[in-house]
C-alpha positions in Angstrom: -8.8 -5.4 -18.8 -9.2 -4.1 -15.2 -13.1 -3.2 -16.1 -13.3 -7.1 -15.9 -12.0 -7.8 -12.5 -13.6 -4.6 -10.3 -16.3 -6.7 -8.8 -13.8 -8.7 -6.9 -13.2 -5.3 -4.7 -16.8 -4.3 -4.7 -17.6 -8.1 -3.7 -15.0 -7.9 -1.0 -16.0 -4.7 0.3 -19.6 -5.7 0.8 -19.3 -9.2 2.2 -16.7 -7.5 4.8 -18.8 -4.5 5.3 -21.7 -6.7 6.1 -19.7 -9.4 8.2 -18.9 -6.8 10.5 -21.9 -4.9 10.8 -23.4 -8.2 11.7 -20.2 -9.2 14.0 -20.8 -5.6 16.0 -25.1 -6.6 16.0 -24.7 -10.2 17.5 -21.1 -9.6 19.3 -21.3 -6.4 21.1 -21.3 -7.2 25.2 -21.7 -10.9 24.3 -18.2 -13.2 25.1 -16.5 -15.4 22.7 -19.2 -17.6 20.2 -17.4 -21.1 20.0 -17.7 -22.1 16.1 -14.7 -25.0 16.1 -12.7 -26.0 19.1 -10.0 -24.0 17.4 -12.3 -21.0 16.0 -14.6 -18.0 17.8 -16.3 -15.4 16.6 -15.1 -12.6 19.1 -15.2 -9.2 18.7 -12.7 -6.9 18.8 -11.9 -3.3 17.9 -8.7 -2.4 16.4 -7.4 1.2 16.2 -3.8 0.5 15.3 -2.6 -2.2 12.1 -1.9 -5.4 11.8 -1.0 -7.3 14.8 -2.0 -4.0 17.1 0.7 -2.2 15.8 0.5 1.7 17.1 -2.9 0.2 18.8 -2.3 2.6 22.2 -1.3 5.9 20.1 -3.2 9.4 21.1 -5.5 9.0 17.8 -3.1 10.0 15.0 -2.6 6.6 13.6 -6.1 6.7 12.3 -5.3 9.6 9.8 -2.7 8.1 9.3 -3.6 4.6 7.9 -6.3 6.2 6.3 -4.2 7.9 4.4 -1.4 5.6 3.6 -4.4 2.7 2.4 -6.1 5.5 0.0 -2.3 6.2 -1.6 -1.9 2.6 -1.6 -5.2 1.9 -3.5 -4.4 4.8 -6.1 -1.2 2.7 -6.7 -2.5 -0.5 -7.0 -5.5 1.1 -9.4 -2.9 2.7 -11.4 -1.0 -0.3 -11.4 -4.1 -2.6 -12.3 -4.4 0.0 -15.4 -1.0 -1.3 -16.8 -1.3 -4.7 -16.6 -1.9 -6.8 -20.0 -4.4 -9.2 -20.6 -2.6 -12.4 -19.8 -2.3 -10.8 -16.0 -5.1 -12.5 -14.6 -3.9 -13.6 -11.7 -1.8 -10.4 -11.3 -5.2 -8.5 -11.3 -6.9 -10.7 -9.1 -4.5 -10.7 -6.7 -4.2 -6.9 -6.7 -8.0 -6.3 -6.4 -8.4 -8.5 -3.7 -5.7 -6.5 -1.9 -7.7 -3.6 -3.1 -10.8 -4.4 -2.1 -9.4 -5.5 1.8 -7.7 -2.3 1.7 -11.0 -0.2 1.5 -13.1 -2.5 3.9 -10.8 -1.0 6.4 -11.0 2.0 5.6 -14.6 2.0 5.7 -13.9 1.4 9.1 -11.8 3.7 10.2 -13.8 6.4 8.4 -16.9 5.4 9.9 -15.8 3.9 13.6 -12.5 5.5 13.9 -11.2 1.7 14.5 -11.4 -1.5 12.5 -14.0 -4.2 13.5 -12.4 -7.6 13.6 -13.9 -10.9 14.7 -12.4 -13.9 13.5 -10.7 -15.9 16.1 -8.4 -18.7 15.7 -6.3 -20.2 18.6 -4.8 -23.2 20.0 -5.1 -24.4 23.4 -4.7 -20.8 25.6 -2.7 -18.9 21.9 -4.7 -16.7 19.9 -3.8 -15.6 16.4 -4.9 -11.6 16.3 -8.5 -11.6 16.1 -9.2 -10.4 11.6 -11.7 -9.8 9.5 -12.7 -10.1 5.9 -10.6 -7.2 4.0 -7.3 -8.9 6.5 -8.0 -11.7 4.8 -8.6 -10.6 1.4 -5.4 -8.7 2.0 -3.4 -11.6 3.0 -5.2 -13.7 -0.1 -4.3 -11.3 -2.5 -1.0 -10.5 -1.4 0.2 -14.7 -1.8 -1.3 -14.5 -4.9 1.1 -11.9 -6.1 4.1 -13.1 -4.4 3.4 -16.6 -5.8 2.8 -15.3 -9.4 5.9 -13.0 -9.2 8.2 -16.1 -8.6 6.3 -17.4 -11.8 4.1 -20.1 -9.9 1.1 -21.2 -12.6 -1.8 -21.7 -10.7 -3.4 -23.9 -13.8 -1.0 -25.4 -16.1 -1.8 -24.9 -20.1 -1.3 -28.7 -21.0 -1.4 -28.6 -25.1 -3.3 -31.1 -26.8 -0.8 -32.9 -28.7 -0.8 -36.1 -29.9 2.5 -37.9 -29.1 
């Protein structure tokens, strides 16, 4: 079953992959792009975790994260494995996790930091700047906490005649 859902990684990885290669091409020494009056593209380079968690540490951290996102992705493969087929949204949800997971490692691996750029605010706030795999990650991760409460994203309405 998983066979069916591993272009949703691979899709992930490369539309991240190439948003940020593009976001580091058009970005680098420029200031802020105004898309919306409550969105920027603005790059920014991240060397800690979510939110700049451990962002000022001597280096470690990127070993680290590296590491704990590749045991992370052997879980959720191994988990994907398991699953039956009637775990679609299960699977999707873990892939897209998947997928964001190894964007940013790309990064680190490559850069030794993450490239994000997306850049929502309000008034002088700003929500920390993200990129594609954060928000496949985030995507991926309601998915699973929705489906494990039992939401149904589409009902199965039977045909009955009453």
């Amino acid at each position: 079953m998983i066979k069916r859902f591993l272009w949703l990684p691979v899709l992930v990885i490369i539309l991240d992959q190439v948003s940020k290669i593009m976001a580091v091409k058009y970005l680098f020494h420029k200031p802020a792009i105004e898309i919306l009056p409550f969105f920027n593209f603005s790059l920014a380079f991240n060397t800690g975790a979510a939110f700049g968690f451990l962002h000022n540490s001597s280096g470690w951290q990127n070993i680290f994260f590296i590491s704990i996102a590749l045991v992370v992705s052997a879980v959720i493969f191994y988990m994907a494995r398991k699953l039956g087929p009637d775990a679609k949204w299960e699977l999707t949800g873990l892939m897209l996790v998947l997928g964001g997971a190894l964007g940013n490692v790309i990064d680190r691996i490559r850069l030794g930091k993450v490239v994000d750029f997306l850049d929502f605010y309000v008034n002088n706030w700003h929500f920390p700047t993200f990129n594609i795999a954060d928000s496949a990650i985030t995507i991926g991760a309601i998915i699973l906490i929705l489906d494990s409460f039992g939401f149904k994203f589409f009902s199965n309405r039977s045909k009955e005649n009453n």
